[in-house]
C-alpha positions in Angstrom: 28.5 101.4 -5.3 31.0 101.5 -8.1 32.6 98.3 -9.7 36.0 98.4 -9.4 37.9 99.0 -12.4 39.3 95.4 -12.9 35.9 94.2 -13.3 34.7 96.8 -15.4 37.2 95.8 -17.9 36.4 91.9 -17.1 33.1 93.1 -18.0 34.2 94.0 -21.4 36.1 91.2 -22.0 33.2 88.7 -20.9 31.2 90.3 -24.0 33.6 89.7 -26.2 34.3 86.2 -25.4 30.3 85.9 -25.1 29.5 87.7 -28.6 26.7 90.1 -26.9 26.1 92.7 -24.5 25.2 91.9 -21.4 21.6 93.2 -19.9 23.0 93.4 -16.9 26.8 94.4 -17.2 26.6 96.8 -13.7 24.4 94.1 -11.7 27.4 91.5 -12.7 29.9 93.5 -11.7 28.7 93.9 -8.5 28.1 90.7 -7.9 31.9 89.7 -8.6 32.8 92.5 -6.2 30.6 91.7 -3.4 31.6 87.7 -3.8 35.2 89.0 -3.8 34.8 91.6 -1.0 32.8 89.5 1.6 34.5 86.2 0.6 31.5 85.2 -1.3 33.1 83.1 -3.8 31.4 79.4 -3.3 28.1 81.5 -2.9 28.7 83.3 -6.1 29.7 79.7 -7.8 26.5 78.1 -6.7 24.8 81.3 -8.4 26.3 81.0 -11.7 25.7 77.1 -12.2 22.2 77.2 -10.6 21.6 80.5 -13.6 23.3 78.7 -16.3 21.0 75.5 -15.6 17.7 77.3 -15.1 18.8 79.6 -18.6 19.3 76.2 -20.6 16.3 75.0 -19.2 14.2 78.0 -20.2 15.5 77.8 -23.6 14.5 74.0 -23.7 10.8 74.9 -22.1 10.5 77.4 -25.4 11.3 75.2 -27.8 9.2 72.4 -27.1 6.4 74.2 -26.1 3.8 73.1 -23.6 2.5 70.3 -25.2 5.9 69.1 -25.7 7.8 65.7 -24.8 9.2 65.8 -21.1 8.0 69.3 -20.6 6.2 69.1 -16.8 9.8 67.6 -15.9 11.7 70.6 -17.2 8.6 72.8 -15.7 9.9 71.5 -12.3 13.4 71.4 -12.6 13.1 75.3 -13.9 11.1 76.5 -10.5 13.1 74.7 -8.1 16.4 76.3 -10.3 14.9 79.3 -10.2 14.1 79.0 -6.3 17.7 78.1 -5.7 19.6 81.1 -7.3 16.9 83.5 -6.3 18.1 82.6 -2.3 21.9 82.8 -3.6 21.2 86.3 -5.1 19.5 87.1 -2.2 22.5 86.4 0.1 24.3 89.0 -1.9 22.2 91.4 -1.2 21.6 91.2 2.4 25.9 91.8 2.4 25.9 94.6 0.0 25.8 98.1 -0.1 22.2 99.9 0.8 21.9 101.0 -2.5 22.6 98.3 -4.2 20.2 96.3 -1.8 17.6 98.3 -3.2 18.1 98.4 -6.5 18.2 94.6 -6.7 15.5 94.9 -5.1 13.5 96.9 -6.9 14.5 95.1 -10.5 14.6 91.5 -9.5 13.1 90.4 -6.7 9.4 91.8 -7.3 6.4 89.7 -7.8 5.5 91.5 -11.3 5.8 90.1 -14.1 8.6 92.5 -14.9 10.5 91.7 -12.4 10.8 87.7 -13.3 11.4 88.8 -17.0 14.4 91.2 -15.4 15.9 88.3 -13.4 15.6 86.0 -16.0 17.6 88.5 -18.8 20.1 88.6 -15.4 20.6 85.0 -15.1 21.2 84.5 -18.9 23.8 87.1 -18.4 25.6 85.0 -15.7 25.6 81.9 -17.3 27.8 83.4 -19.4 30.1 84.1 -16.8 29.6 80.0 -15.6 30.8 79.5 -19.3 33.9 81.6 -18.7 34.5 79.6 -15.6 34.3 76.4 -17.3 36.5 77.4 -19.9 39.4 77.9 -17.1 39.4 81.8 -17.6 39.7 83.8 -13.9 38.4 86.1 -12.7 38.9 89.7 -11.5 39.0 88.8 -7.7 41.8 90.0 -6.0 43.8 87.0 -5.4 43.5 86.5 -9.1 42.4 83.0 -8.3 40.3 80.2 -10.5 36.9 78.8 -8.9 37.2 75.7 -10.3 33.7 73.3 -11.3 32.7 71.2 -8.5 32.6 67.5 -10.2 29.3 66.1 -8.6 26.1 64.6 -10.0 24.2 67.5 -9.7 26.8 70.0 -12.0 25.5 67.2 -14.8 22.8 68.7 -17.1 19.3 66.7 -16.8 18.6 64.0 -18.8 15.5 65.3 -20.3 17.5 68.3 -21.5 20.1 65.6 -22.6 17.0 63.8 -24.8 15.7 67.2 -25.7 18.8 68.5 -27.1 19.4 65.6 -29.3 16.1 64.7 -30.4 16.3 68.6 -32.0 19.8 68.1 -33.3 18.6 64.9 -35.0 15.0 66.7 -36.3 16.9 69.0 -38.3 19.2 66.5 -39.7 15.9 65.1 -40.9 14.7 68.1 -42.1 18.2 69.0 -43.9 17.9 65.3 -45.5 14.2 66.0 -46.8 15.0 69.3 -48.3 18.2 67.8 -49.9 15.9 65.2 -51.5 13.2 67.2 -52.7 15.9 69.9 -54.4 17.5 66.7 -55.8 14.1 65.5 -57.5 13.6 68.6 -58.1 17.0 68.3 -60.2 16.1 65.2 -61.9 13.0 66.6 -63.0 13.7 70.0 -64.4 17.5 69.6 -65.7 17.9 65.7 -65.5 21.3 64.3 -66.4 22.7 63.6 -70.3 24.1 60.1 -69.4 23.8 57.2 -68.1 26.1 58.2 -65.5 25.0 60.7 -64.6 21.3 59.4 -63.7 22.8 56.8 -61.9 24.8 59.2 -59.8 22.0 61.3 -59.2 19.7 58.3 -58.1 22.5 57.1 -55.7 22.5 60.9 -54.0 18.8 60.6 -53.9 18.7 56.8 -52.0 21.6 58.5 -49.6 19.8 61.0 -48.3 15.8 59.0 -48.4 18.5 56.8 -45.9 19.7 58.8 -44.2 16.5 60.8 -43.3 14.6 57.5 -42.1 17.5 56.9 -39.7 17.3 59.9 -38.4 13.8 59.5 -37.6 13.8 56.0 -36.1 16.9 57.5 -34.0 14.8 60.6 -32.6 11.4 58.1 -32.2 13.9 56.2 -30.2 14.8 59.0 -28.3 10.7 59.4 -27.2 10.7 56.2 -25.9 
């Protein structure tokens, strides 16, 4: 099965608007064709929100590590994701072409570890196209219509990844804070100021940041609780 040549060059432009190559550039591509050609295109939505989430997710799930805050929660959340768009990718492929059936197949629907490193790289590639979706951009179908977000509770990202993400955002404002205080000690110490001024200055830019540091802490401790 060849992608048509509309969604070849949507292809194309997905990277560009994405700032990578896709893994996957073929397998998506034949997805949009197949949602397109067997009036798949609710399927094909579920897809790329249920990829998109269990992507974020993983990303979380790295960062925090296994020993990390809310982890067994995002644990969960990621399998029963991950169960969800595996059946929706498996709808596709029981309506596609033979050799596209077995090439799926084959790449991402093994037991291997292989296999579940392949899907994952696959999923991460269609979340991009869930971020071209959200950003109102069609796509190459042939009515040249716009699937537009389904507004429900469950298109919300989870709270734990909520918490997560702005427990890191407010860590390295912390750590930006320290640094900036230590280089300004630093300062002080090595080429300290010739007036009155300017030590006063400096000490000022020194309390700012000790402030602004401890706030950030007590706001990510907050965040724990």
């Amino acid at each position: 099965m060849e992608p048509r040549t509309q969604t070849v060059g949507f292809i194309k432009q997905l990277e560009a608007y994405s700032k990578r190559v896709l893994k996957y550039p073929r397998e998506v591509a034949w997805l949009l064709d197949l949602a397109d050609e067997r009036k798949l295109s609710q399927v094909f939505e579920d897809a790329i929100f249920h990829a998109k989430f269990t992507t974020k997710t993983h990303e979380v799930m790295k960062r925090i590590g296994a020993t990390g805050d809310g982890f067994d929660k995002l644990s969960s959340e990621f399998q029963a994701s991950m169960e969800k768009v595996s059946t929706l990718l498996r709808t596709f492929v029981k309506e596609s072409p033979e050799d596209v059936k077995q090439h799926f197949t084959r790449m991402f629907f093994g037991l291997d570890h292989q296999s579940f490193g392949n899907l994952l790289n696959l999923l991460a590639d269609l979340s991009w196209v869930k971020n071209w979706q959200v950003d109102g951009k069609a796509f190459p179908w042939t009515g040249g219509t716009i699937v537009q977000p389904r507004r429900t509770e469950t298109t919300q990202p989870s709270e734990t990844i909520r918490r997560s993400s702005r427990h890191d955002d407010l860590s390295r404002i912390s750590k930006a804070s320290r640094l900036g205080l230590v280089l300004m000690v630093l300062f002080l110490i090595i080429d300290p100021p010739v007036s009155i001024f300017g030590w006063v200055l400096g000490i000022l830019i020194g309390a700012l940041l000790l402030y602004n540091s401890l706030a950030t802490v007590q706001l990510s401790s907050k965040l724990k609780e």
